[in-house]
C-alpha positions in Angstrom: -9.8 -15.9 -3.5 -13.8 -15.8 -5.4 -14.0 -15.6 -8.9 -15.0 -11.8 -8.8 -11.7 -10.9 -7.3 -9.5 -13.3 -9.1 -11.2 -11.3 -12.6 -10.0 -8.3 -11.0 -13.9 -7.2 -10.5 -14.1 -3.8 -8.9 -17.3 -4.8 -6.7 -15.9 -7.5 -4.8 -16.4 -6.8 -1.0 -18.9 -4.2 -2.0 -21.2 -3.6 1.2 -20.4 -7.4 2.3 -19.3 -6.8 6.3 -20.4 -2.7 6.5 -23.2 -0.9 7.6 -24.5 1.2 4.9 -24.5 5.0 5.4 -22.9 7.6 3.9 -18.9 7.3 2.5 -16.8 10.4 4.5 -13.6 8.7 4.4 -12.1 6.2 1.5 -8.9 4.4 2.1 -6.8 3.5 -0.3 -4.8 0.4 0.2 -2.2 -1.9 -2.0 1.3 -2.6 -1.8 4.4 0.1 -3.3 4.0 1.1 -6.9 0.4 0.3 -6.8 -1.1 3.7 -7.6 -2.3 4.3 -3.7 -1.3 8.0 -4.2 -1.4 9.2 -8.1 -5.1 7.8 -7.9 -6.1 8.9 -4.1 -4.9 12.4 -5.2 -7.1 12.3 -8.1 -10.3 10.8 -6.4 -9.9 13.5 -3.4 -9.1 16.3 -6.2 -12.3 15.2 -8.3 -14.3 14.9 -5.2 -13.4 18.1 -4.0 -12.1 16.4 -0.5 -8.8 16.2 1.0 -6.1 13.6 0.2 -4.0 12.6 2.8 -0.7 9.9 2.3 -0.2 7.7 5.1 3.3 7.5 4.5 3.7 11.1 5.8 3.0 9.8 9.7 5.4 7.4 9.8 7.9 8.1 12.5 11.1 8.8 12.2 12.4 5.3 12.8 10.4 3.5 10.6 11.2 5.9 7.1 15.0 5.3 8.4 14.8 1.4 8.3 12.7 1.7 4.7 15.0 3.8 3.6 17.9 1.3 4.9 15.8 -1.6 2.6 14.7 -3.0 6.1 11.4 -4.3 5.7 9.1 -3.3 8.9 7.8 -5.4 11.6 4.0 -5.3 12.8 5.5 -3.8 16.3 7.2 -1.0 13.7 4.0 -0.3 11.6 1.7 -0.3 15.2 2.4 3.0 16.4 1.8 4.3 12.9 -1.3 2.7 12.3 -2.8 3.8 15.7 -2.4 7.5 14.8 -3.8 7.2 11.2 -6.9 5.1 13.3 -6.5 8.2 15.7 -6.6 10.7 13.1 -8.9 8.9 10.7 -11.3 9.4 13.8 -11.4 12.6 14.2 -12.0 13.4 10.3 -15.1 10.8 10.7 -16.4 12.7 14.3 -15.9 16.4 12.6 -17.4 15.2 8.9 -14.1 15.5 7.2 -14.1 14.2 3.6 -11.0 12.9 2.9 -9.2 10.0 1.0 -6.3 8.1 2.5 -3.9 5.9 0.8 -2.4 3.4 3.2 -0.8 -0.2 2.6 -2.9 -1.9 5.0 -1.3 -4.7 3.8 -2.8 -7.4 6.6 -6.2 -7.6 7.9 -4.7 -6.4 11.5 -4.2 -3.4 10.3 -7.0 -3.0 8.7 -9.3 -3.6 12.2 -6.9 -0.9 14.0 -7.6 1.7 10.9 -11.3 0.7 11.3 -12.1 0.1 7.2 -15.1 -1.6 7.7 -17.1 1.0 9.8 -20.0 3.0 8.7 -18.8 5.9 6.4 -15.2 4.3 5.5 -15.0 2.5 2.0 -11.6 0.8 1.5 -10.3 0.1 -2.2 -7.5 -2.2 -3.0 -5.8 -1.5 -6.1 -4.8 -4.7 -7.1 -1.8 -6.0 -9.8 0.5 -8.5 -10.6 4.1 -8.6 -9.2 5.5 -8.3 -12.6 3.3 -4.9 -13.5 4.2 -3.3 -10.2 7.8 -3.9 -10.3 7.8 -2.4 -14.0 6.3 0.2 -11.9 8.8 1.1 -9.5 11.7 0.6 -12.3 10.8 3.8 -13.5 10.0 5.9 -10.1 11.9 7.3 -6.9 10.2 7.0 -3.6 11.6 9.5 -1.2 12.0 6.8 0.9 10.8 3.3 0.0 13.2 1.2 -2.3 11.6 -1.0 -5.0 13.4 -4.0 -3.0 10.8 -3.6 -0.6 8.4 -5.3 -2.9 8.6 -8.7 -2.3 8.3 -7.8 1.4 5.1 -6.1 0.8 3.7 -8.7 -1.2 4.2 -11.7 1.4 3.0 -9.6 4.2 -0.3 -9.3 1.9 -3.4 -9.9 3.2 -6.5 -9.3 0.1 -9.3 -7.8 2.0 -12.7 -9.8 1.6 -14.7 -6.7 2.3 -13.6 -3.9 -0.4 -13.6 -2.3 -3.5 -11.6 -4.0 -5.4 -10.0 -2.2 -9.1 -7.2 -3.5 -11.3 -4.3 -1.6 -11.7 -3.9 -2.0 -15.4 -6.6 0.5 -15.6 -5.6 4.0 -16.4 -5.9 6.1 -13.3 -8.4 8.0 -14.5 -10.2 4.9 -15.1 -10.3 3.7 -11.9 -11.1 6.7 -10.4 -14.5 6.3 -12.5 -15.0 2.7 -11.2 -14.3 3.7 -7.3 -17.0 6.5 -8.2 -19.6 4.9 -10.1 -19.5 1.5 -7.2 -19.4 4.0 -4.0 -22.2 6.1 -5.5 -24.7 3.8 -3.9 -23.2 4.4 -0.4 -24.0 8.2 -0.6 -20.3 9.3 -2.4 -21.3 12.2 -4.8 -19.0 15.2 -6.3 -19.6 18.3 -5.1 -21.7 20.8 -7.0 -20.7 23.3 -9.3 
């Protein structure tokens, strides 16, 4: 890991292995607990683009061993990540503007979503064990027990080529960071 992403700097990656053009889709990645939704909903609300939560695609089978505290295999999470690379896609070929929170914990996943095309910016929202587990003391997933956590973390992969933010950041903090770094790669709000 550089010392720009070890000091939690929210440039790292910034532009290192993408094209430039213009941002249409930002994917928001980290493990559970890490703020992938509360501040995806917030960037796609202040943005005036759609959110959309990964976790809502998963199939049947893979919520059910989550749910069970079975952590999933890369066979489980493939079929899940080649519809969000399916649907992610489309958005990109009709000029959707839309956030997505998604683990993508490993690099894998990350080439079958596509991140590091022209007009995708990925963040990571990054924190310590300790802060995200204080984290998920005090929530309910509908589905995904804080004893996942561990699991997520050793499946971890920290993307080279992203935005990277700290999580000890107030949301609405970070949402300014992703905004002021992405403005260079043609990410405005809308007018009015």
């Amino acid at each position: 890991m550089g010392t720009r992403q070890a000091l939690g700097d929210p440039l790292v990656g910034r532009g290192t292995t993408r094209s430039a053009g213009t941002v249409t889709a930002i994917v928001v990645m980290g493990v559970c607990g890490s703020g992938k939704t509360t501040v995806g909903e917030r960037l796609a609300r202040e943005l005036g683009w759609s959110f959309r939560d990964a976790d809502d695609y998963h199939p049947a089978s893979n919520v059910a061993k989550m749910a069970a505290g079975i952590p999933l295999s890369d066979a489980d999470r493939r079929p899940w990540l080649e519809e969000l690379r399916r649907l992610l896609d489309g958005w990109l070929e009709r000029g959707e503007k839309v956030v997505l929170a998604c683990s993508a914990l490993k690099a894998v996943y990350r080439q079958i979503l596509g991140t590091e095309r022209p007009g995708v910016l990925l963040v990571y929202l990054r924190g310590s064990r300790e802060l995200i587990a204080r984290r998920l003391a005090k929530r309910r997933h509908r589905y995904m027990p804080a004893s996942l956590l561990d699991s997520q973390f050793a499946a971890l992969e920290e993307p080279d080529a992203a935005l990277t933010v700290d999580i000890e950041l107030p949301p609405a903090q970070i949402v300014r960071r992703i905004r002021a770094a992405a403005s260079g790669r043609g990410l405005r709000a809308p007018a009015g």
